[in-house]
ZATOR-142637 format. One record per residue: y, z, x of N, C-alpha, C, O in turn. Coordinates in steps of 0.1 Angstrom, whole numbers, padded with zeros to 4 digits, always signed. Example, Ala and Ser with C-alpha at 12.3 -4.5 7.8 and 13.67 -1.06 7.14 Angstrom:
# residues 2
-0057+0078+0132-0045+0078+0123-0033+0078+0132-0033+0085+0142 -0022+0071+0128-0011+0071+0137+0000+0079+0129+0011+0080+0134 
This chain:
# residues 316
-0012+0000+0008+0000+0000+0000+0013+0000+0009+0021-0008+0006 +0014+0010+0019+0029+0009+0030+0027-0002+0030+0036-0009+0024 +0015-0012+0036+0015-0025+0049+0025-0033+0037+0036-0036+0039 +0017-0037+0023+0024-0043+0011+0040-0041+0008+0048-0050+0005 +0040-0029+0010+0060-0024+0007+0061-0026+0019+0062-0014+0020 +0063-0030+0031+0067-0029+0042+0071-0044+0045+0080-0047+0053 +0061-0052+0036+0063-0072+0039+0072-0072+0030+0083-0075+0033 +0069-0067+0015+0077-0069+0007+0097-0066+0010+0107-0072+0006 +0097-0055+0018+0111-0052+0024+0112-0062+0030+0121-0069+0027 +0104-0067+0041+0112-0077+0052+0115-0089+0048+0125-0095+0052 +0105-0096+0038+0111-0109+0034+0119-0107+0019+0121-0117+0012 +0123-0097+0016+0141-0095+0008+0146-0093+0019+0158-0095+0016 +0145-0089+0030+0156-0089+0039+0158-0100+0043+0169-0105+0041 +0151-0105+0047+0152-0127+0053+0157-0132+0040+0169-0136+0041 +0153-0134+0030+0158-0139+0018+0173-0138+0014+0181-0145+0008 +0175-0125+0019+0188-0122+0013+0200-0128+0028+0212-0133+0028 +0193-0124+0038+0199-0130+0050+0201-0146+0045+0213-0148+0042 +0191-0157+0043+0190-0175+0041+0203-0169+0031+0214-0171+0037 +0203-0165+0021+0214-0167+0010+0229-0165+0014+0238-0173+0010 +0230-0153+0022+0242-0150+0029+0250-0168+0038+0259-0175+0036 +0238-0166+0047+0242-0178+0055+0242-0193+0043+0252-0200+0044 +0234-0195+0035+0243-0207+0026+0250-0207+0019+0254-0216+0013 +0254-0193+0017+0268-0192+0011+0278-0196+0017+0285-0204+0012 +0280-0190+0031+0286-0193+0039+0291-0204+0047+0302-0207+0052 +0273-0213+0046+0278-0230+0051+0284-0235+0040+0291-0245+0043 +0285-0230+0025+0286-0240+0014+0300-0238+0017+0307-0248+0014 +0306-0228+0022+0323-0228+0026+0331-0237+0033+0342-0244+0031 +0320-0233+0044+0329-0244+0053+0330-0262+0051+0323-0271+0045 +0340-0261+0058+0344-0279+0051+0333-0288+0062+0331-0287+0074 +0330-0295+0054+0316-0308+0061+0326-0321+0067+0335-0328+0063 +0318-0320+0079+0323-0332+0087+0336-0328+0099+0337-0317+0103 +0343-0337+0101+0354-0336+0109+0362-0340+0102+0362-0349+0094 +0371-0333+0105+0385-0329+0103+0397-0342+0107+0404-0342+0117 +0397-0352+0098+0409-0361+0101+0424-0361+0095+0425-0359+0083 +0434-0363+0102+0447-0358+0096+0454-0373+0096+0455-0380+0105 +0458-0374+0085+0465-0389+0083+0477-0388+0076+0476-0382+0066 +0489-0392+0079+0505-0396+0075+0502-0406+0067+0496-0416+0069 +0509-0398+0052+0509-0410+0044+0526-0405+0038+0532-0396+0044 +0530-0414+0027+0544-0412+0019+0537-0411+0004+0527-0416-0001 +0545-0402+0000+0543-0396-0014+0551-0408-0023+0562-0405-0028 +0546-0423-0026+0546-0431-0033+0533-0439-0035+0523-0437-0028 +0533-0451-0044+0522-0456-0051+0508-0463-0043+0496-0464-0045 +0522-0466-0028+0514-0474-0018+0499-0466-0014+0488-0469-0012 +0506-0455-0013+0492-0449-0008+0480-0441-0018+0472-0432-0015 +0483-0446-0029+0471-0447-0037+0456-0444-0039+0450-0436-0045 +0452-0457-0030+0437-0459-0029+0430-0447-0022+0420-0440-0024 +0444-0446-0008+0438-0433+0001+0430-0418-0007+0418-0415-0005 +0437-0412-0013+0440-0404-0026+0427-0400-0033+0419-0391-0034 +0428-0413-0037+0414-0418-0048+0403-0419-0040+0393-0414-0044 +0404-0426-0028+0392-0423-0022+0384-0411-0015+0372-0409-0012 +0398-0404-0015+0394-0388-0010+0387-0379-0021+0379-0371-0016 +0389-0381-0034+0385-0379-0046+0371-0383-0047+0364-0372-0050 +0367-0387-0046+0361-0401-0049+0346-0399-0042+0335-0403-0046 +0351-0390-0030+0339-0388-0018+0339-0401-0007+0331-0399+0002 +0347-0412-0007+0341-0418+0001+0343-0417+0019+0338-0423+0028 +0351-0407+0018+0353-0401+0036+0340-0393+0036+0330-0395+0042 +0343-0381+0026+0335-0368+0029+0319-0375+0029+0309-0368+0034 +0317-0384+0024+0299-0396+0026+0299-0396+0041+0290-0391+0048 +0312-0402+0045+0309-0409+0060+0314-0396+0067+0320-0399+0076 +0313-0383+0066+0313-0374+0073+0329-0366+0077+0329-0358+0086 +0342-0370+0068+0351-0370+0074+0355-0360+0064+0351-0361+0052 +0364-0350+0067+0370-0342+0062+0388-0347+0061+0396-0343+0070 +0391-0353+0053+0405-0363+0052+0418-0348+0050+0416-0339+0042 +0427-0349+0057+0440-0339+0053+0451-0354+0055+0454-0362+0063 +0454-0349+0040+0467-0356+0040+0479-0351+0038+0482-0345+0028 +0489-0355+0051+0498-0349+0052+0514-0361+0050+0516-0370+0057 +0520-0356+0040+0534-0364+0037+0546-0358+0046+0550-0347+0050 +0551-0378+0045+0562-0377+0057+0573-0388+0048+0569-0395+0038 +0584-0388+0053+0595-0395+0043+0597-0410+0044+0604-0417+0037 +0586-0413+0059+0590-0428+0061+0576-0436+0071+0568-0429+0076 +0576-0446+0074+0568-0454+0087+0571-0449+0097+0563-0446+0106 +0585-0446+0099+0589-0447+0115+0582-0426+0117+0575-0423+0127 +0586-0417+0108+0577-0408+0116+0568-0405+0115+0565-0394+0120 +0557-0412+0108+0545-0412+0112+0537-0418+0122+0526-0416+0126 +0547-0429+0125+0541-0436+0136+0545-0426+0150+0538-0427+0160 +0556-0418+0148+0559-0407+0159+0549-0398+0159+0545-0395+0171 +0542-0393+0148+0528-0384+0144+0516-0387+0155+0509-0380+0162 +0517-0399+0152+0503-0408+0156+0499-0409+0171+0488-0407+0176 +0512-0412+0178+0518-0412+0188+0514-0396+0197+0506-0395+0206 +0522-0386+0193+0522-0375+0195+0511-0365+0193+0510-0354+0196 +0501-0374+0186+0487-0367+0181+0484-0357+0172+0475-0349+0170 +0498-0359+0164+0499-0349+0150+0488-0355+0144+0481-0348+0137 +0485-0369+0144+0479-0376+0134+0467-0381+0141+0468-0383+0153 +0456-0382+0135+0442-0395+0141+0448-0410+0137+0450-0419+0145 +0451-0409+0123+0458-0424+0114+0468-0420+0106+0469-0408+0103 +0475-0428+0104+0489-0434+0100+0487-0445+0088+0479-0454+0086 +0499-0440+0080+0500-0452+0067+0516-0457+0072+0526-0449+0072 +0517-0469+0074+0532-0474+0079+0537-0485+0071+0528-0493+0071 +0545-0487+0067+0552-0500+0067+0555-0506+0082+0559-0501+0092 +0550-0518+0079+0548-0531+0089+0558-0534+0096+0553-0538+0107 +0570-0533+0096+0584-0535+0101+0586-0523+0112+0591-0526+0123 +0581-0505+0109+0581-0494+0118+0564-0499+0129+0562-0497+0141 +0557-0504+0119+0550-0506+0134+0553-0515+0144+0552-0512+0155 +0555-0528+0140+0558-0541+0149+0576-0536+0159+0580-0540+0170 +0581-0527+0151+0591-0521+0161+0585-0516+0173+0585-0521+0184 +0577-0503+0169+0572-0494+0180+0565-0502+0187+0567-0502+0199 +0553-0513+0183+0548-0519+0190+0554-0532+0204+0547-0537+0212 +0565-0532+0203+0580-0541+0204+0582-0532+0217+0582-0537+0229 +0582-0521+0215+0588-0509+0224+0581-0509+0232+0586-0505+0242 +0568-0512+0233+0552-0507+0240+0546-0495+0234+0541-0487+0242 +0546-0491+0222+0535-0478+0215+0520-0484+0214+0517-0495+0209 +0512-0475+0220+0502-0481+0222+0494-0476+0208+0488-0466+0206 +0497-0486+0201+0493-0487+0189+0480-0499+0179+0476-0509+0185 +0476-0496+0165+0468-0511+0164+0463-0506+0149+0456-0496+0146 +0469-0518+0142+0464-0516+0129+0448-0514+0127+0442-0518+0137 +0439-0506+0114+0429-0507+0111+0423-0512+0106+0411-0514+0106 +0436-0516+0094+0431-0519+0079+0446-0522+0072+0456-0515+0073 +0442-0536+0063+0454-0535+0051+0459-0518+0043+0452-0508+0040 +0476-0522+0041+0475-0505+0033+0476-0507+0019+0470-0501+0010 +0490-0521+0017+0496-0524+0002+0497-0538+0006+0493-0542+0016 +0503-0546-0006+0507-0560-0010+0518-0563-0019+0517-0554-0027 +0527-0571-0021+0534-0574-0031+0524-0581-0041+0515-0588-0038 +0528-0577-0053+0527-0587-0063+0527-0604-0064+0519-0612-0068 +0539-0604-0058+0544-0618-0055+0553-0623-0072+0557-0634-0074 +0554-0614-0079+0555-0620-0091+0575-0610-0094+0576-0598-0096 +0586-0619-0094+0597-0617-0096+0597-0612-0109+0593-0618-0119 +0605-0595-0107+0611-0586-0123+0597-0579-0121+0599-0567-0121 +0581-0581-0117+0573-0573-0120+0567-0571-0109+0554-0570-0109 +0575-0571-0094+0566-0564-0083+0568-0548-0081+0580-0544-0084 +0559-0538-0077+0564-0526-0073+0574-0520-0065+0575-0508-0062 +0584-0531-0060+0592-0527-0053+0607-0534-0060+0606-0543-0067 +0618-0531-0058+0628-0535-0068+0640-0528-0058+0640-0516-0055 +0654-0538-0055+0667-0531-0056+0673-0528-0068+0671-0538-0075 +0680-0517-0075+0685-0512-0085+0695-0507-0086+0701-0503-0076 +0699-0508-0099+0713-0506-0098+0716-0504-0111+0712-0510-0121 +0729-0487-0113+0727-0482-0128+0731-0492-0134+0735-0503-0130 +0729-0487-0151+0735-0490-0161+0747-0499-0164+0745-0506-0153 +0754-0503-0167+0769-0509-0167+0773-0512-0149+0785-0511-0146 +0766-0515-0141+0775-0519-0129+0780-0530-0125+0776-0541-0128 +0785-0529-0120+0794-0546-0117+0789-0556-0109+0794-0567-0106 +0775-0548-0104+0767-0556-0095+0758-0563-0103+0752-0557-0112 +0757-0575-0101+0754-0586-0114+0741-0594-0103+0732-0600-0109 +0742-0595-0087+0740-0603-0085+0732-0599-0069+0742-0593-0065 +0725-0599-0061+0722-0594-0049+0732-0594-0037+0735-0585-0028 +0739-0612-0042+0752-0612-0033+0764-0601-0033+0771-0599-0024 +0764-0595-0046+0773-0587-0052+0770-0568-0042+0774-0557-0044 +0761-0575-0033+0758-0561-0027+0768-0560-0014+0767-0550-0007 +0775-0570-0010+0784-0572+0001+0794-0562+0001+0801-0561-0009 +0796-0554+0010+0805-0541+0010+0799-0532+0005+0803-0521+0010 +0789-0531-0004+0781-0517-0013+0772-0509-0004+0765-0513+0006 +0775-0494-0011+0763-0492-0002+0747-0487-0012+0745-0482-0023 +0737-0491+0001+0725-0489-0005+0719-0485-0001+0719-0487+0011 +0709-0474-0007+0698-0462-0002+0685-0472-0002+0681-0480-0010 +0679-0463+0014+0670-0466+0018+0665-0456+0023+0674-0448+0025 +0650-0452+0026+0643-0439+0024+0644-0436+0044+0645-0424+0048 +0643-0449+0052+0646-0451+0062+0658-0462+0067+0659-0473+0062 +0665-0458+0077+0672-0470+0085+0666-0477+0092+0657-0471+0098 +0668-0489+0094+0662-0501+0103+0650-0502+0101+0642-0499+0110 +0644-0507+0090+0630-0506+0088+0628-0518+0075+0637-0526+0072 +0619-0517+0071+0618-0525+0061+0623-0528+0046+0620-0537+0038 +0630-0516+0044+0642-0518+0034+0655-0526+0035+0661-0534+0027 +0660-0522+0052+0670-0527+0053+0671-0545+0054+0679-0553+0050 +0657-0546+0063+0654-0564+0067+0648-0572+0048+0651-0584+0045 +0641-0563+0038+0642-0571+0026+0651-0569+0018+0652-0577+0009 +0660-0559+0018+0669-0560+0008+0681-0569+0009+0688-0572+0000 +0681-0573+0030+0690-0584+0035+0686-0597+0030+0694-0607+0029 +0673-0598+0026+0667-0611+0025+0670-0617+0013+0673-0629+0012 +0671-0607+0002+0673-0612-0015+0689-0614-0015+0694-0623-0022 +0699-0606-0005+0710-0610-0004+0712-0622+0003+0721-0630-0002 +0705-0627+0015+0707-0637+0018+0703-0651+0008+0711-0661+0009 +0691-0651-0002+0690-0657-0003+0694-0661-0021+0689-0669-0029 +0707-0651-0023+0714-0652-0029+0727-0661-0030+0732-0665-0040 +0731-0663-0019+0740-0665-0014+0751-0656-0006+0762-0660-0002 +0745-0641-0005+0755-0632+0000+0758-0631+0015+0754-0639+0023 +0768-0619+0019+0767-0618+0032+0758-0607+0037+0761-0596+0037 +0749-0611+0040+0737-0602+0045+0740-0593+0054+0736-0581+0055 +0751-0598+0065+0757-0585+0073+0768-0577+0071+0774-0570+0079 +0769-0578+0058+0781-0568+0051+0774-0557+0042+0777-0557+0030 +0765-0549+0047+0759-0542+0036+0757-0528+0048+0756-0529+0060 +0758-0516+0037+0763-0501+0043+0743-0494+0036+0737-0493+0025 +0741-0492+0045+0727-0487+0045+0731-0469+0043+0740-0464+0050 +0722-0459+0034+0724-0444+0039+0710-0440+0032+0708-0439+0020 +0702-0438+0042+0688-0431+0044+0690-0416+0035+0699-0408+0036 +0678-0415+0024+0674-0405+0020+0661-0405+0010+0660-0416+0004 +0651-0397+0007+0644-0396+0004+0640-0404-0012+0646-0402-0022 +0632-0411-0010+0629-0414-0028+0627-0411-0037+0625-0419-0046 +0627-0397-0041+0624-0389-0045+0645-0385-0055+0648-0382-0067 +0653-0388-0042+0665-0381-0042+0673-0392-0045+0685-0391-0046 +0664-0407-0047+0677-0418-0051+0683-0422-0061+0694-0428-0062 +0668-0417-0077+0677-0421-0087+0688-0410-0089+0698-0414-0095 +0686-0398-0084+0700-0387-0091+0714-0397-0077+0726-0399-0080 +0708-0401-0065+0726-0402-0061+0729-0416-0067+0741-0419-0069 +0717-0426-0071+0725-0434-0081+0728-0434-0092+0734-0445-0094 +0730-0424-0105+0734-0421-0111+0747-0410-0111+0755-0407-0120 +0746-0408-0100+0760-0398-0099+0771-0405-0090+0781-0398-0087 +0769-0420-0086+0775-0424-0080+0780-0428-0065+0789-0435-0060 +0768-0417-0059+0768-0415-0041+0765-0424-0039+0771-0428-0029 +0754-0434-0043+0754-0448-0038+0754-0461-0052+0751-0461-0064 +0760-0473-0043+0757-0484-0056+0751-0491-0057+0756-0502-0061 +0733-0489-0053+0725-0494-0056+0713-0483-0045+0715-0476-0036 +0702-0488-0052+0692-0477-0043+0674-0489-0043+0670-0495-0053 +0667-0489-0024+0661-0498-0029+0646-0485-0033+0646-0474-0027 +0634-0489-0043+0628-0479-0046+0615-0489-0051+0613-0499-0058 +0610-0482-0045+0591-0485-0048+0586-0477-0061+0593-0470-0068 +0569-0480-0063+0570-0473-0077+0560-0460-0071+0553-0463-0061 +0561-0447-0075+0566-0443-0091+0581-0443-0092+0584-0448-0102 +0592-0438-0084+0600-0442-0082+0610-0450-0093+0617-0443-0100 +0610-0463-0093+0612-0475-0093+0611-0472-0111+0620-0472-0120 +0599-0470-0112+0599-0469-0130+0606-0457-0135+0612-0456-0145 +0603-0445-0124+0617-0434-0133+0631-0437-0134+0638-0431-0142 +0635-0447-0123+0648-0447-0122+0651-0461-0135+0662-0463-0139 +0642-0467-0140+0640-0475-0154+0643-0470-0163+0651-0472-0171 +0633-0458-0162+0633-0448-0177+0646-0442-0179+0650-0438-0190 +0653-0442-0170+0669-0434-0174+0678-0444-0170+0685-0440-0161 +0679-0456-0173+0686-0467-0178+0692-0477-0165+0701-0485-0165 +0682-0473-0154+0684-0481-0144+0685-0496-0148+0683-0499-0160 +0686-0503-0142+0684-0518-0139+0679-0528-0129+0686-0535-0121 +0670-0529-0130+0663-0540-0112+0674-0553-0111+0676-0562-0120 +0678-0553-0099+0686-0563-0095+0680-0576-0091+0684-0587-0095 +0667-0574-0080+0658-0580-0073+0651-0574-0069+0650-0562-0067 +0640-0587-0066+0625-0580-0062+0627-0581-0047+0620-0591-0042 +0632-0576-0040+0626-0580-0025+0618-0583-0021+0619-0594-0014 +0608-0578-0022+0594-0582-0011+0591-0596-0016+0585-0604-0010 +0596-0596-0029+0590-0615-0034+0601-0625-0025+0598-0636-0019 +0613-0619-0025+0622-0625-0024+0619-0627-0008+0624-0638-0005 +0614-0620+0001+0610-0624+0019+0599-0629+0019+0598-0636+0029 +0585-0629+0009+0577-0639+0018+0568-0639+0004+0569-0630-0005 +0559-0651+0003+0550-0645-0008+0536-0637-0006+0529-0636+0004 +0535-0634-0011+0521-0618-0014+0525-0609-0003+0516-0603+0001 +0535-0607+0003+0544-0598+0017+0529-0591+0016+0524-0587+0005 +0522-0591+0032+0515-0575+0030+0525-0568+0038+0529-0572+0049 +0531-0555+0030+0542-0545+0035+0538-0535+0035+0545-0528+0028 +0524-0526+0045+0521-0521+0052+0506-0515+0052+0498-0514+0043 +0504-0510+0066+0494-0513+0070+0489-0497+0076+0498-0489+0080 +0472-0494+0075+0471-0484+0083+0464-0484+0091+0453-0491+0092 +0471-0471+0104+0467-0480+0119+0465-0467+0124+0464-0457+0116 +0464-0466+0141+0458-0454+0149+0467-0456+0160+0477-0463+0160 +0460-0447+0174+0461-0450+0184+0456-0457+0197+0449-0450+0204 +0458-0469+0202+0445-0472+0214+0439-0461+0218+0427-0462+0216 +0443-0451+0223+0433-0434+0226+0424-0435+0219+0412-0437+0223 +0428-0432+0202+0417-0430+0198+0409-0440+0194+0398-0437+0188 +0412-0452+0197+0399-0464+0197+0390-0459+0210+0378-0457+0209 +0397-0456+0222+0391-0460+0232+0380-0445+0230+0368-0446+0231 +0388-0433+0227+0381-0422+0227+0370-0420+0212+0360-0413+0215 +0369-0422+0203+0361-0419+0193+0363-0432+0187+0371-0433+0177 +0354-0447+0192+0351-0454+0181+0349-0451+0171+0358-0449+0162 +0340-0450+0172+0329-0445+0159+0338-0439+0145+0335-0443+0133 +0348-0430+0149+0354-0422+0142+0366-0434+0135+0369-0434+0123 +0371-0442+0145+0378-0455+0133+0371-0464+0132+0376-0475+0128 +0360-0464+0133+0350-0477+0124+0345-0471+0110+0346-0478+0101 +0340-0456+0109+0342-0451+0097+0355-0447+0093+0355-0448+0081 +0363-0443+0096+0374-0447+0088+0381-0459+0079+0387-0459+0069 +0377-0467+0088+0385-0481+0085+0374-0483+0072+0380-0480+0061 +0361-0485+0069+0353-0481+0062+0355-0477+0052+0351-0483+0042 +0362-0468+0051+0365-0455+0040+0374-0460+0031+0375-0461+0019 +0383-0461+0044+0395-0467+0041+0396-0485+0028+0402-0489+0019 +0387-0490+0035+0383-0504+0026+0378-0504+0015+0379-0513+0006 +0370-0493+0015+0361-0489-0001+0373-0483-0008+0376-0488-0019 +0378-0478-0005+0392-0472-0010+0399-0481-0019+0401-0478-0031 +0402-0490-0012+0412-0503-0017+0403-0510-0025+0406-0509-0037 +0390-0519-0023+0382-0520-0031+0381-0516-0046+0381-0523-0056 +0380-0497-0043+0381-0492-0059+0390-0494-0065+0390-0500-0076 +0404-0488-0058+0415-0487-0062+0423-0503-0072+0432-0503-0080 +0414-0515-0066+0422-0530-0072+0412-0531-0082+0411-0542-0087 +0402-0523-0085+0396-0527-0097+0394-0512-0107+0385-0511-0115 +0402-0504-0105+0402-0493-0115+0417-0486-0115+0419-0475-0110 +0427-0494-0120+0440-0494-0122+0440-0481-0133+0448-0473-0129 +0436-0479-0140+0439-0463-0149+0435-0452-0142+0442-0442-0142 +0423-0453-0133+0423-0446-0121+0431-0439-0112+0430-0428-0108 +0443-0452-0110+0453-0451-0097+0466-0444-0109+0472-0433-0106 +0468-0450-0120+0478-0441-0127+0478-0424-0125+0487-0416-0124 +0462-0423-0123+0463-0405-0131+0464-0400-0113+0472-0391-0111 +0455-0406-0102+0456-0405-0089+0472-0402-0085+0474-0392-0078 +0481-0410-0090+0494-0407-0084+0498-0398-0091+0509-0396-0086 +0496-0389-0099+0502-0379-0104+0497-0363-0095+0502-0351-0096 +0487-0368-0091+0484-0355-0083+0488-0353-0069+0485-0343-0062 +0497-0365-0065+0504-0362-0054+0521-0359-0054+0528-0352-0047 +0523-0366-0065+0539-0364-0067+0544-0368-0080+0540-0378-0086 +0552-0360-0084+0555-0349-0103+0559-0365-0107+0569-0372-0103 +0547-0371-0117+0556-0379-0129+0551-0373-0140+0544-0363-0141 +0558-0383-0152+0553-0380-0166+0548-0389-0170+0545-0399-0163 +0547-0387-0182+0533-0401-0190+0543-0417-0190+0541-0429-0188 +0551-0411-0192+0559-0428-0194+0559-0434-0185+0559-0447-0186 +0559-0426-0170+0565-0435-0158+0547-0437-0154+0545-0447-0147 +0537-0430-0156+0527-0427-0151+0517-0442-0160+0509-0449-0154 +0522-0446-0177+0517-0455-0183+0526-0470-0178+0522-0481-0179 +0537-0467-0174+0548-0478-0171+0548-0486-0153+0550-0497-0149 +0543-0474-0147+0541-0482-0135+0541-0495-0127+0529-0498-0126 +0546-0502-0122+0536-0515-0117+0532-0510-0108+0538-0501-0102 +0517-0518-0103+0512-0515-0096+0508-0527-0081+0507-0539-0084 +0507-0525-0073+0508-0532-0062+0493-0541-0061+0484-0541-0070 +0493-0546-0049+0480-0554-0049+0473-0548-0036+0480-0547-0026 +0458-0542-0036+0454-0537-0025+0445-0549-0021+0434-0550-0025 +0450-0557-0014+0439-0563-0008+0433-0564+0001+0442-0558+0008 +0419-0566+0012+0412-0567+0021+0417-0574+0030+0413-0569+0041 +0423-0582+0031+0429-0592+0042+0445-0589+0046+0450-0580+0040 +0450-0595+0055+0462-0591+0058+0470-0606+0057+0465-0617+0061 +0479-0604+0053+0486-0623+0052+0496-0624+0063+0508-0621+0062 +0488-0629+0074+0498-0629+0085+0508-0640+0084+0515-0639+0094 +0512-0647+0078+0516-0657+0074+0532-0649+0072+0543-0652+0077 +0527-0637+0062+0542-0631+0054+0548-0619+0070+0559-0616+0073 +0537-0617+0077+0540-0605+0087+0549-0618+0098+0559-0614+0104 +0545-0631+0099+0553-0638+0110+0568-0637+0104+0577-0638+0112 +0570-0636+0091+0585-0638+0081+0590-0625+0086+0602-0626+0091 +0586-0617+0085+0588-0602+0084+0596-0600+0102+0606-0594+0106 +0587-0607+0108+0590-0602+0125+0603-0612+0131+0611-0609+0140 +0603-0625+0123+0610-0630+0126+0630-0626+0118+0641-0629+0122 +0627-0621+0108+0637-0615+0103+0642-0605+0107+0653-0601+0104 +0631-0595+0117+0637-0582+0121+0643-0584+0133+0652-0578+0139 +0635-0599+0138+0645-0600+0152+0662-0604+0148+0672-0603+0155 +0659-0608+0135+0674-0620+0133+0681-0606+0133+0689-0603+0142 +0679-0598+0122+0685-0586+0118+0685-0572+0134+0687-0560+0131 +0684-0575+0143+0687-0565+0152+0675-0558+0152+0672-0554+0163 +0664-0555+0142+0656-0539+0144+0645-0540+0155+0639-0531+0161 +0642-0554+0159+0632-0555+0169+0640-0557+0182+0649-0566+0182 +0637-0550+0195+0645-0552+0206+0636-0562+0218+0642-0564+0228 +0627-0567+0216+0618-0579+0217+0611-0586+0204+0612-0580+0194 +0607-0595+0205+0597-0603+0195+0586-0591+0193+0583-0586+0203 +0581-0588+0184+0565-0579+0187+0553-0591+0187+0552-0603+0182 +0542-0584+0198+0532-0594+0197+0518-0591+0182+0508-0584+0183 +0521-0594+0178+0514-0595+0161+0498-0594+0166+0490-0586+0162 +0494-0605+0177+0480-0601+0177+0480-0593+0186+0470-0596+0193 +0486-0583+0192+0481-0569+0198+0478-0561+0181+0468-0557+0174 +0490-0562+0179+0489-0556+0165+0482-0554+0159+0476-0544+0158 +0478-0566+0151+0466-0562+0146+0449-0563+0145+0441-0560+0154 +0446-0565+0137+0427-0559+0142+0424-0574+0144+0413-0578+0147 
């Protein structure tokens, strides 16, 4: 009878030890730990949903996403090793790359529409303004989330190809989040804004002037997500499943659009109208180098590139 109560003690002791310890693994977070710069707008979507979704945490990756106000400092992130990957607009990377950042896309991020009045991206301008016209932006000034980057080279472009003076326009950087209140209070006279964005500043009687990104190239891809050469050289493996992840992402994301409505709401405050009203971008698989040669050669015309960038270092 002891020998009996004696086994019986030790395996509730082992038993209860196995339980302790899978309690404990069930805590800890599975895989590795990747930190990626994204912007708290529509573009980065798919990422979101794919985090949701499981398709990192499959390939072993434990995703932190961390928001930044623009391309240019995340590409500083990336650089500095705040970041493994980066979500950029195309214009901050082909700069840094310009500079020598030893840098290299992975993967498409977003797309225009291509379709004028209904792309995700739009200059605006309130209610009753006297700006009637893109040209009519000559002397105005217009909010941009960053300077010298890809607001300032497309919103030059719909002015140029308006007939305006493209070098008469007053740029003032601030957050997207912060442009429809200074366009409506009058700190600026016109603001350029992506969606969700883009549709709140609708909902309270904005007005789209022009589509930029249609207006610079067609299907613009206007940005892309990229890494470090380090970390190619240092953890393949680690951006081949990413990029991976990253593609099933976009994949889901261009064929489950009520999906991507409710996804953007868990990153940054809308409501149902702007959340049912949206447009939404095109995530595609390919990159349209075609629109990125438009893009590089405009940033040269426009000052932001201090060499040509070489496009195929750039990209994959």
């Amino acid at each position: 009878m002891r020998r009996i109560l004696a086994t019986v003690a030790m395996l509730t002791t082992l038993l209860a030890g196995t339980a302790c310890t899978s309690a404990k693994s069930a805590k800890e977070p599975v895989g590795t730990k990747v930190d990626v710069g994204v912007i708290a707008i529509i573009d980065v979507a798919p990422i979101y949903l794919g985090k949701a979704k499981g398709f990192f945490s499959k390939r072993g990756i434990d995703l932190n996403l961390v928001q930044e106000q623009g391309g240019g400092p995340i590409v500083k992130g990336v650089l500095a090793g705040k970041y493994q990957f980066g979500f950029s607009n195309v214009t901050s990377l082909m700069a840094a790359q310009a500079d020598g950042a030893p840098i290299k896309a992975v993967a498409s991020g977003v797309a225009s529409t291509g379709r004028p009045g209904r792309d995700f991206s739009a200059i605006v301008v309130k209610d009753g303004s006297t700006i009637r016209s893109p040209k009519d932006l000559a002397g105005k000034t217009i909010a941009v989330n960053v300077l010298k980057n890809i607001g300032d080279t497309t919103v030059r472009q719909s002015v140029r190809k308006a007939g305006g003076d493209a070098k008469n326009l007053k740029f003032e950087a601030m957050p997207f989040p912060t442009m429809n209140g200074a366009l409506r209070s009058g700190k600026v006279d016109a603001i350029w804004v992506v969606e969700p964005q883009l549709s709140e500043a609708i909902t309270t009687g904005a007005q789209v002037l022009a589509s930029n990104f249609v207006d610079t190239a067609p299907d613009l891809t206007v940005a892309l997500y990229f890494t470090s050469t380090d970390t190619i050289v240092q953890d393949p493996q680690l951006v081949t499943t990413f990029t991976d992840a990253i593609k099933e992402s976009l994949r889901y994301a261009e064929h489950n659009p009520d999906e991507v409505r409710d996804v953007v709401g868990t990153y940054t405050p809308i409501n149902d109208t702007v959340r049912i009203g949206m447009i939404l971008p095109d995530w595609p698989q390919d990159i349209n180098r075609a629109s990125l040669d438009q893009v590089a050669k405009l940033g040269e015309q426009d000052g932001i590139f201090k060499k040509a960038p070489a496009l195929d270092q750039l990209l994959p």
